[in-house]
C-alpha positions as CSV (number, residue, x, y, z in Angstrom):
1,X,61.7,-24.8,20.9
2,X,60.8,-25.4,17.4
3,X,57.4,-27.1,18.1
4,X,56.8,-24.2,20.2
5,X,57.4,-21.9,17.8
6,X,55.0,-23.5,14.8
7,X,52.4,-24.4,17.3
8,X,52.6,-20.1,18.1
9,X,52.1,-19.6,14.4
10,X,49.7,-22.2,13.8
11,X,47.5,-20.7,16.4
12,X,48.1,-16.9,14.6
13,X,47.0,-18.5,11.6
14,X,43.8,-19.3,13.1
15,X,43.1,-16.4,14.7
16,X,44.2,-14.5,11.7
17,X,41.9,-16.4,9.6
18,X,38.6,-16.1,11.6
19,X,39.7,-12.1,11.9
20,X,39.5,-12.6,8.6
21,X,36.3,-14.2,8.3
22,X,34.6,-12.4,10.4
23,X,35.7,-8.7,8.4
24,X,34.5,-10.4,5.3
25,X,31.3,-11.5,6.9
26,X,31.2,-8.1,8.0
27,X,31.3,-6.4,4.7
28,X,29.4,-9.1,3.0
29,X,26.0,-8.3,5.5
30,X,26.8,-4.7,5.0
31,X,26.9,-5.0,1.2
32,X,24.4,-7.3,0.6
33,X,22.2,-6.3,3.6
34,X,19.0,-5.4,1.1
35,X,19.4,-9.0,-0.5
36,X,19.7,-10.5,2.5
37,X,16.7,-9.0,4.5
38,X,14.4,-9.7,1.2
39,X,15.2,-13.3,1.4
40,X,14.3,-13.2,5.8
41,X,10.9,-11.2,5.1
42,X,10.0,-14.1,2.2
43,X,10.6,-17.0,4.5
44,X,8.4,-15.8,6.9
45,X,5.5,-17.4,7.6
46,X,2.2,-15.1,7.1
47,X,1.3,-14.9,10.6
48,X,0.4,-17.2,14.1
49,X,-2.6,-17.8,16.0
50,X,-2.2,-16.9,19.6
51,X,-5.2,-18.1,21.0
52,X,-7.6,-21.3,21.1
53,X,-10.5,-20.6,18.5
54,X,-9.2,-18.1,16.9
55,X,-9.2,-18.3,12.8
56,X,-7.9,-16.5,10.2
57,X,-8.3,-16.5,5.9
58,X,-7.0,-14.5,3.3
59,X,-9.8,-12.6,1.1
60,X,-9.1,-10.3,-2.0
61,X,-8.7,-6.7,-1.8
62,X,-10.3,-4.1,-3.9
63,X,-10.4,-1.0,-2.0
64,X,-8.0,2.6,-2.5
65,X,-4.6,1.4,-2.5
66,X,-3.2,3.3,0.9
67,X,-0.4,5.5,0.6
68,X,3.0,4.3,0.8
69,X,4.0,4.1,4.7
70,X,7.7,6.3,5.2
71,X,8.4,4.9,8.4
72,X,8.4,8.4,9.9
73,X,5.4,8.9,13.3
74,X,4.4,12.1,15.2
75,X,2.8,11.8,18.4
76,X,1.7,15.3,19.5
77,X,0.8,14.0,22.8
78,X,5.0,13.7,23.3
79,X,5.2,17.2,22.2
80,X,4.3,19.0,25.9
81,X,7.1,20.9,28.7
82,X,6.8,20.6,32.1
83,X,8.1,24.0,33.7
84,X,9.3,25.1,36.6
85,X,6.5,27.2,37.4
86,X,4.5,23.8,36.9
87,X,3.1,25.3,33.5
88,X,2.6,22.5,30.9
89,X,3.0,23.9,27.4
90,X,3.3,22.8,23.6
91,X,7.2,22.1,23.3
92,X,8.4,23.5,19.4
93,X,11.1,20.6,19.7
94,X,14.3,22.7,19.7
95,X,17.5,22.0,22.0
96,X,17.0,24.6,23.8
97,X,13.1,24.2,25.2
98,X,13.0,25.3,28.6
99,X,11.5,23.0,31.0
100,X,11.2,19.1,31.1
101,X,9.8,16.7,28.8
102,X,6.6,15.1,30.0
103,X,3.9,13.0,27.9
104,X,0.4,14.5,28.2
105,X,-2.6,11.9,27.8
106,X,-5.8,13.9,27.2
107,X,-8.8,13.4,29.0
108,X,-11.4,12.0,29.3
109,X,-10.0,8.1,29.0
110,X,-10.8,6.4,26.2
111,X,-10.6,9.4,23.8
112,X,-8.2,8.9,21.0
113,X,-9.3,11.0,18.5
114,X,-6.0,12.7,17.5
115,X,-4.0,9.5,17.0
116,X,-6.7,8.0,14.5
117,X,-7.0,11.1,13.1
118,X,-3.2,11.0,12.2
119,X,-3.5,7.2,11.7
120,X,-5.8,8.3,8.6
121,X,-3.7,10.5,7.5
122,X,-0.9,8.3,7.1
123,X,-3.4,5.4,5.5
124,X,-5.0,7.8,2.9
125,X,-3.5,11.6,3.3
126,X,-0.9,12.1,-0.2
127,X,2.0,13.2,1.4
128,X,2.7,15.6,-0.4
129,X,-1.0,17.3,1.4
130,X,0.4,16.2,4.4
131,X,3.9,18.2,4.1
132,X,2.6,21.3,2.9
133,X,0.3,22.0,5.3
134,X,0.9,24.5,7.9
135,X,1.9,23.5,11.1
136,X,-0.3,23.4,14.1
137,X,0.0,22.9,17.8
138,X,-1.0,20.0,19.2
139,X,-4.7,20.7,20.1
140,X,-5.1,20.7,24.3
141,X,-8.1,19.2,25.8
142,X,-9.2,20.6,28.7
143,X,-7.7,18.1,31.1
144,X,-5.4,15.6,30.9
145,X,-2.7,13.0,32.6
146,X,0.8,14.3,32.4
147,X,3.4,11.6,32.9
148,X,6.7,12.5,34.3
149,X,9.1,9.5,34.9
150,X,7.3,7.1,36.6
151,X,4.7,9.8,38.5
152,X,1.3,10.5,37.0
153,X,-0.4,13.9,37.7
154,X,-3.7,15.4,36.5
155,X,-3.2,18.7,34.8
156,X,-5.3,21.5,35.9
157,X,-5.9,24.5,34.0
158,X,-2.6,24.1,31.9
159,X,-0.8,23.5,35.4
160,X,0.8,20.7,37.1
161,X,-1.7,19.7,39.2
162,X,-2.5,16.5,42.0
163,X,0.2,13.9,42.1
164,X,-2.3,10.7,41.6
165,X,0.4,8.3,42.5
166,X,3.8,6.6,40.6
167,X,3.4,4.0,37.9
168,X,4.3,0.4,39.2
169,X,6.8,-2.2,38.1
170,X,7.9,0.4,35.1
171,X,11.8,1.6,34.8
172,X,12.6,4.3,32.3
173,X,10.5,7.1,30.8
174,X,7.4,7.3,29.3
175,X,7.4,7.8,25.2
176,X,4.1,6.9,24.2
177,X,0.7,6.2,26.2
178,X,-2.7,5.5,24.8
179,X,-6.3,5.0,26.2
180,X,-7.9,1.7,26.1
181,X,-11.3,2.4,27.8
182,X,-12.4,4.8,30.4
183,X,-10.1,3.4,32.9
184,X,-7.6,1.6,31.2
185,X,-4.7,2.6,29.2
186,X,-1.4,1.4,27.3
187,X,2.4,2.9,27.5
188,X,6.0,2.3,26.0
189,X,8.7,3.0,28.5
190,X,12.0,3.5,27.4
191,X,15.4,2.4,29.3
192,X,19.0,2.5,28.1
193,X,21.0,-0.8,28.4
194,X,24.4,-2.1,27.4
195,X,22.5,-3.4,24.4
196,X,20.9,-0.4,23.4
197,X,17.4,1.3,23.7
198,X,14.8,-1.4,25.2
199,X,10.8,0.2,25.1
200,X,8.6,-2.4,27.0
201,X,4.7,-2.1,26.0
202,X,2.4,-1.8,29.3
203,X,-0.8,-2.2,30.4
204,X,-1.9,-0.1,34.0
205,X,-5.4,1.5,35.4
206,X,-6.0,4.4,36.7
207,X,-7.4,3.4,39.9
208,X,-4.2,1.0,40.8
209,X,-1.4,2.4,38.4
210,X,0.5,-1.4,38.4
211,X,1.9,-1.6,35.2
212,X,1.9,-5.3,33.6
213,X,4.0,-5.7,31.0
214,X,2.8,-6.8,27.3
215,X,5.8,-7.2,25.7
216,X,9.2,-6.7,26.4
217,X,10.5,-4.5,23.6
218,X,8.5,-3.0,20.7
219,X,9.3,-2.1,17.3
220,X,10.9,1.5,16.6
221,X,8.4,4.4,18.4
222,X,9.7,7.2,15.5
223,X,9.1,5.0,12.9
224,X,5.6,3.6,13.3
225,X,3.4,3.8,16.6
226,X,1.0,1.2,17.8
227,X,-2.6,1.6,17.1
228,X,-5.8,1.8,19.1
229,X,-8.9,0.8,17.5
230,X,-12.0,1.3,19.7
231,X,-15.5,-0.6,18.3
232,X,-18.3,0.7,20.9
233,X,-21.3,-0.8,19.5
234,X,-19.3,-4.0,19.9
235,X,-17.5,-3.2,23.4
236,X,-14.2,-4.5,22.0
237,X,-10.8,-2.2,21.4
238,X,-8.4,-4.0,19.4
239,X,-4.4,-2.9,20.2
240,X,-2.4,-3.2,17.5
241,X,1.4,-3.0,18.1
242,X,5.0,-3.7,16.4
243,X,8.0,-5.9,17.3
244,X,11.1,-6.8,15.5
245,X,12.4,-4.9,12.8
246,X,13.8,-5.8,9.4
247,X,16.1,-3.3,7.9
248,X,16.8,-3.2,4.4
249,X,19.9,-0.9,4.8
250,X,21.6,1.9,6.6
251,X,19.6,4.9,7.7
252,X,16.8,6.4,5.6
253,X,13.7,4.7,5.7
254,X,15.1,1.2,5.2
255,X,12.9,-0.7,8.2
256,X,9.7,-2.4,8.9
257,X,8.1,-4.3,11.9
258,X,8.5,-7.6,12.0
259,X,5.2,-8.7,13.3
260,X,1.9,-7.0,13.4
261,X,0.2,-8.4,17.4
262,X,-3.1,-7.7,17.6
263,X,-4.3,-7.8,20.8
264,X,-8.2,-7.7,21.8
265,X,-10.1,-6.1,24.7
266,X,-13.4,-7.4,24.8
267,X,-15.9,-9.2,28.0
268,X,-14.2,-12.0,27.0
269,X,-10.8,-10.4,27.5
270,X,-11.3,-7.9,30.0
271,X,-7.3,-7.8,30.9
272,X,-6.7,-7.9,26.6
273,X,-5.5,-10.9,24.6
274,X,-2.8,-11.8,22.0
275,X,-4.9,-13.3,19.8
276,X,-2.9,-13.2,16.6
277,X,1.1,-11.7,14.9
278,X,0.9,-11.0,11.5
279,X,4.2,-11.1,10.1
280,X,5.3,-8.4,7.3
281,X,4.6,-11.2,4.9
282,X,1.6,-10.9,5.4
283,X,1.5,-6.8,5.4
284,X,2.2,-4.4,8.1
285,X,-1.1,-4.2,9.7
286,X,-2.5,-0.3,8.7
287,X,-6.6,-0.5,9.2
288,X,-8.5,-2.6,11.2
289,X,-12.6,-2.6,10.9
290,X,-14.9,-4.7,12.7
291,X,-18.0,-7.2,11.4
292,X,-20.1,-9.9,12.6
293,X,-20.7,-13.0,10.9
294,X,-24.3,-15.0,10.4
295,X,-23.4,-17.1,13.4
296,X,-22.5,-13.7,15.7
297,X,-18.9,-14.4,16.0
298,X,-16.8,-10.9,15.8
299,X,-14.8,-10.7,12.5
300,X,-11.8,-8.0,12.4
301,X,-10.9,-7.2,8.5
302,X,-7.1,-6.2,8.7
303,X,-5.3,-4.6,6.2
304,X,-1.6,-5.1,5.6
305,X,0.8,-3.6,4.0
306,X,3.6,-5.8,2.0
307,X,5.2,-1.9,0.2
308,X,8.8,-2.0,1.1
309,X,10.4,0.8,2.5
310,X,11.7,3.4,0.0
311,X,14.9,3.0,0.6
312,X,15.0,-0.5,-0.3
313,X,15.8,-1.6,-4.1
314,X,12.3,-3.4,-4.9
315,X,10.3,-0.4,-3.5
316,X,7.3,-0.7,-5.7
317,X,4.0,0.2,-4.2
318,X,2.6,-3.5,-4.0
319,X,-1.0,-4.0,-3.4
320,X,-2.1,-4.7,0.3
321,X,-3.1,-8.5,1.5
322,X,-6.4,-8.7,3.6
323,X,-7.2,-10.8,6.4
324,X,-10.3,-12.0,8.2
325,X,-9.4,-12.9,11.9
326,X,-12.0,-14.5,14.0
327,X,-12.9,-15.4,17.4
């Protein structure tokens, strides 16, 4: 009976003690959790080539030093209500919006004008400029794809219009689309799981609507969108999007991406290509341009940002690294 009864407390003792550990592990991480980020983000590794032939350097920067990044997006085109009388119009993001949230893609495809235009605002906009200007209504182009769930309609004359068919292979809503060319366009989907909010990145066409997924889960949508850069004269469109996350505290603008993917749509890539991560080492990716060198090989310039968040403790504005990437 004795043995019995000091083998019971030995094993109390054990599980008292990794109780134990694990609360002190507990309020170590949540004490220390800026210290301990900073040392993950420094041991990263700058970035990783994702494809054969592809090279990258580092060259100096001496451009405008962008502004600081708060880790707060808008994306008007989330900002639309579906009806009942099948009217789409501009939701004003109160509780009590009548009608059903639906994500409007303006036509025609390939025309992303008002996410660069708030991509440079971000980059180069003081925000101060940027708070205290009036508020507007997303703009409305004359037509457009209005995703509801899964289904995709063309809107006509503000209205819910022809059903063109149901999105393929995707679960969850639809929180962010984006055209890639004429035909061809990206969206996040989102899904609640047991382990939180997942939001997939996709690739689907028009003609087909079969979704292939990019990536299974993408860095935080309210915080920092991806990016769509489209190079004409050059037939390439370069995708830029976010995964991971590094968080420097506890609510505030405390996180970053982990990894900057760019991703290329060219005629060598018709389908698009993962060509290169850029890790927040190496900067946030903010800007993208496009050369060619003497030998005609494209060249993207890619700016990244290293500024930590605000919220962190070594928040200094820090000057952005630049990288040539080519293939």
């Amino acid at each position: 009976m004795k043995s019995v009864l000091i083998g019971l407390g030995v094993v109390f003792l054990i599980v008292l003690a990794g109780v134990l550990i694990l609360f002190a592990w507990m309020a170590y991480t949540f004490v220390f959790v800026d210290n301990i980020t900073e040392r993950q983000a420094r041991r990263l590794d700058d970035y990783q080539l994702l494809a054969e032939g592809v090279r990258i350097r580092e060259v100096p920067y001496s451009g405008k030093q962008p502004e600081r990044d708060y880790g707060s997006s808008h994306d008007a085109n989330g900002e639309w209500r579906l009806l009942d009388d099948g009217v789409i119009k501009a939701s004003h993001a109160f509780a009590d919006d009548p009608g059903q949230s639906v994500y409007r893609l303006p036509l025609p495809g390939g025309d992303n004008r008002l996410a660069e235009q708030r991509r440079l605002a971000e980059l180069w906009q003081p925000v101060r400029e940027r708070l205290e200007a009036p508020p507007e209504e997303p703009p409305r182009s004359e037509q457009a794809l209005i995703f509801s769930g899964q289904k995709v309609y063309r809107e006509q004359q503000g209205r819910l219009g022809e059903l063109l068919g149901t999105l393929q292979g995707v679960s969850g809503g639809i929180s962010y689309a984006a055209w890639i060319d004429s035909e061809r366009f990206v969206i996040v989907s989102y899904s609640h799981t047991d382990k939180g909010t997942i939001t997939p990145l996709w690739q689907a066409a028009t003609d087909e609507l079969v979704a292939e997924q990019i990536v299974a889960d993408t860095y935080y949508l309210h915080c920092k969108l991806p990016d769509v850069y489209r190079f004409a004269a050059a037939d390439t469109t370069v995708l830029v999007y976010f995964t991971g996350n590094l968080s420097w505290g506890f609510g505030g603008d405390v996180n970053k991406p982990q990894n900057s993917v760019i991703r290329v749509y060219n005629p060598a890539y018709p389908d698009g290509k993962d060509i290169a991560s850029i890790s927040f080492a190496g900067g946030m990716i903010r800007d993208v341009s496009l050369q060619t060198d003497d030998a005609g090989n494209t060249e993207l310039i890619l700016l990244g940002d290293t500024t930590r968040p605000s919220g962190a403790k070594n928040n200094e504005v820090r000057p952005p690294r630049q990288w040539i990437l080519s293939f």
